[in-house]
C-alpha positions in Angstrom: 14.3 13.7 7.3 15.4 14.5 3.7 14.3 12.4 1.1 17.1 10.9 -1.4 18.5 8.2 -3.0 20.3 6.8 0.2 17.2 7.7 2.2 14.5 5.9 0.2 17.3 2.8 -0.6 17.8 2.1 3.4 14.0 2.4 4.0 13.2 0.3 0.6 15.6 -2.3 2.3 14.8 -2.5 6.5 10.8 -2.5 5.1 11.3 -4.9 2.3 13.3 -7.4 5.1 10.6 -6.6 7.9 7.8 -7.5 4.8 9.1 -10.7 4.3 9.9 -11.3 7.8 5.4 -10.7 8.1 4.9 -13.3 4.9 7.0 -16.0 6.4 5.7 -15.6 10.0 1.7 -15.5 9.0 -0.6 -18.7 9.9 -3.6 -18.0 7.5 -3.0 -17.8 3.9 -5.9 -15.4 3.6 -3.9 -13.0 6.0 -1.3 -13.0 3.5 -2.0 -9.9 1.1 -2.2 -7.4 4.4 1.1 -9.7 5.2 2.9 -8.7 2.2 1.9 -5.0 2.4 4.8 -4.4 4.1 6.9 -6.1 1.4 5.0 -4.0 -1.7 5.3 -1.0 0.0 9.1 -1.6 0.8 10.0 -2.7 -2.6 8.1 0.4 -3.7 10.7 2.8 -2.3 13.5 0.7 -3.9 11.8 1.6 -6.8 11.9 5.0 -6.0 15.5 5.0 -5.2 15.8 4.3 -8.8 14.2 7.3 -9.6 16.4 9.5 -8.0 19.7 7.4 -9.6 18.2 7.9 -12.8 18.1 12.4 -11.9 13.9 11.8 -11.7 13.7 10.6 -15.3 10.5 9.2 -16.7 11.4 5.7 -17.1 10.9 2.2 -16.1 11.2 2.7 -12.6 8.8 5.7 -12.6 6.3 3.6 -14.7 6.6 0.7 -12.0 6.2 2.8 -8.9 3.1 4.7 -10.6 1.8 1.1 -11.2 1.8 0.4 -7.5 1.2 3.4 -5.9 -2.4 4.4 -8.2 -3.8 1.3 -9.5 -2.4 -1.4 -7.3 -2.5 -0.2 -3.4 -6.2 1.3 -3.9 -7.1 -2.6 -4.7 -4.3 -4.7 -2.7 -5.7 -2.7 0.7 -9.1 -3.2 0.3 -9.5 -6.8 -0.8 -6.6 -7.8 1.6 -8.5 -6.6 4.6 -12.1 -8.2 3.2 -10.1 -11.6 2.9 -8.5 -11.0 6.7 -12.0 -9.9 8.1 -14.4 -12.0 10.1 -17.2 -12.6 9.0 -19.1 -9.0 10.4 -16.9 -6.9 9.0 -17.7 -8.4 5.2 -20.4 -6.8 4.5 -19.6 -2.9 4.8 -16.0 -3.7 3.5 -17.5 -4.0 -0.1 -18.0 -0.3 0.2 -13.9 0.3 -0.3 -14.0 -2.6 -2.2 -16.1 -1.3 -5.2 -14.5 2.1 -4.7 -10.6 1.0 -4.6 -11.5 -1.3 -8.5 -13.7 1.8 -9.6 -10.5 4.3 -8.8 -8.1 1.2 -10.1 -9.8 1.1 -13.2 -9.5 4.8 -14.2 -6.0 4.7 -12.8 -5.1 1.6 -15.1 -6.4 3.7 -17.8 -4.5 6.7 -17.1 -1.7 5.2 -16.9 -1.9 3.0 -20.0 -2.8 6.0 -22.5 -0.4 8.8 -21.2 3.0 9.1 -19.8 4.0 9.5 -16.3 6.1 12.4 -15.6 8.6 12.5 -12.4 10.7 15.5 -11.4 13.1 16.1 -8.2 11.9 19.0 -6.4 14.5 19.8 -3.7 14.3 16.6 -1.2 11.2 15.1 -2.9 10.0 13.8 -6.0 6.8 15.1 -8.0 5.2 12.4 -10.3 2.7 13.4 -12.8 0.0 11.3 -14.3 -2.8 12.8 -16.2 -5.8 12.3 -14.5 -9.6 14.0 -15.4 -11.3 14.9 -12.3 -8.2 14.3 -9.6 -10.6 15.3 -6.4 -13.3 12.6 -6.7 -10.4 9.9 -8.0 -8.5 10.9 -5.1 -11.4 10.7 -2.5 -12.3 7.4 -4.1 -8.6 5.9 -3.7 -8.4 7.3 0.0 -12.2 5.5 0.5 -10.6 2.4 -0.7 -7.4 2.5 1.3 -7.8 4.4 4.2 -11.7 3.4 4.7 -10.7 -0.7 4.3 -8.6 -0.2 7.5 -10.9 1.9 9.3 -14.0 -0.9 8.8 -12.1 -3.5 9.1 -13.3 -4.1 12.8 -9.4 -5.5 13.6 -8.0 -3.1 16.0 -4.5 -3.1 14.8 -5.4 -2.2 11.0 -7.5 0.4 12.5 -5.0 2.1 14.4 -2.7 1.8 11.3 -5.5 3.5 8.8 -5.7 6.3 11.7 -2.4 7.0 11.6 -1.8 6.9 7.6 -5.0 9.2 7.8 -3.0 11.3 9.8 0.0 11.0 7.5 -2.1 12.3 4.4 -2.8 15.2 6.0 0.5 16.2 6.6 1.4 15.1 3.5 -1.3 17.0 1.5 -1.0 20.4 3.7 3.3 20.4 3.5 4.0 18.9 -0.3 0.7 19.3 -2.0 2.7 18.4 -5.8 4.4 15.8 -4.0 1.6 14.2 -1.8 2.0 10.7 -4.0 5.8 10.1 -3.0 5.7 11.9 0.9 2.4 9.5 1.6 3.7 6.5 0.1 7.0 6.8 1.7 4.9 7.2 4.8 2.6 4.6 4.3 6.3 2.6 3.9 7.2 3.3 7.1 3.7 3.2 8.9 3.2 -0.4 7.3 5.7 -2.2 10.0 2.9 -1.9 12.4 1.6 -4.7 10.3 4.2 -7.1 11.9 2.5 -6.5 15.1 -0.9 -7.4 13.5 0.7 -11.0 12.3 2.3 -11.9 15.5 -1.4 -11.9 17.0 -3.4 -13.1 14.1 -4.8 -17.0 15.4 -3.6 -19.8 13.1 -5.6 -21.3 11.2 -5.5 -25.5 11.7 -5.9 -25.9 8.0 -3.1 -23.8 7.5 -0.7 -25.4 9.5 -1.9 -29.4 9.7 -2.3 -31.7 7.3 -6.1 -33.3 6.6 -5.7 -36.3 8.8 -6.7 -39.7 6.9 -8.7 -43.0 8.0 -6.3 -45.6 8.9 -7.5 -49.2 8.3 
């Protein structure tokens, strides 16, 4: 499809509603940060809507979807899996942990001492962020995202992080200035799978009972 203001405004909505649909259906509050992904990811392309309204200005809604897409997601993804794993999985998913803060951290910084450029380039947008050494940052923020899913050990995040794996690809080898907003919007779309992941997840009893007391 082509990308636009209309496009990236009806996707930003159906994945934002399907996002919160995940958060009020899940049964274990540490399931809830893969929950929400859906919801981040959707509000993220209604930030990206603004972008196109505003002709791809830099401005506050460029700022706030650089936020989430470089130093956000790379942490959000990993962590939420670690908290959603059982305990077998923990151990090797501090690997995309470390790697998803590391690639945050120099992110964060990027972002906080330069400007972040965005541009419309036919039915995309380009966003530019000044970043020393973008191949190991980007191998580190794909580590972080992309690896959390695969090691997970949950079938349903794993089939997810294969097919976003698949999607950055594409992305890289079609819009290579615009990989950031193709993948993202991708990532969007991909993320409803996570609904299927929360109709399955077991509920927890502390979750949904209350501690039961000693009557006299």
């Amino acid at each position: 499809m082509c990308w636009s203001a209309t496009a990236d405004l009806t996707a930003g909505t159906v994945i934002t509603a399907v996002g919160a649909v995940c958060v009020l259906r899940v049964r274990r509050a540490r399931d809830l940060p893969v929950a929400a992904l859906p919801l981040l990811l959707g509000v993220h392309q209604l930030l990206e809507a603004a972008v196109w309204a505003s002709g791809g200005r830099c401005g506050t809604a460029a700022t706030a979807w650089a936020v989430i897409a470089l130093p956000l997601l790379p942490v959000w993804v990993p962590v939420g899996v670690l908290l959603a794993a059982g305990p077998g999985a923990a151990r090797r998913l501090w690997w995309p942990v470390a790697a998803g803060l590391a690639t945050a951290g120099i992110l964060a910084y990027c972002l906080a001492t330069g400007p972040v450029s965005a541009g419309i380039r036919g039915h995309t947008i380009g966003y530019g962020v000044d970043v020393p050494y973008p191949a190991p940052v980007l191998a580190g923020y794909l580590f972080a995202t992309l690896g959390a899913l695969l090691l997970g050990g949950d079938r349903r995040l794993r089939v997810l992080g294969v097919v976003l794996a698949v999607g950055a690809a594409v992305c890289a080898g079609l819009w290579r200035l615009e990989f950031a907003s193709t993948w993202c919007a991708f990532a969007a779309v991909a993320s409803v799978l996570v609904l299927g992941w929360v109709r399955r997840r077991p509920a927890s009893r502390h979750w949904l009972r209350a501690p039961r007391t000693n009557s006299m």
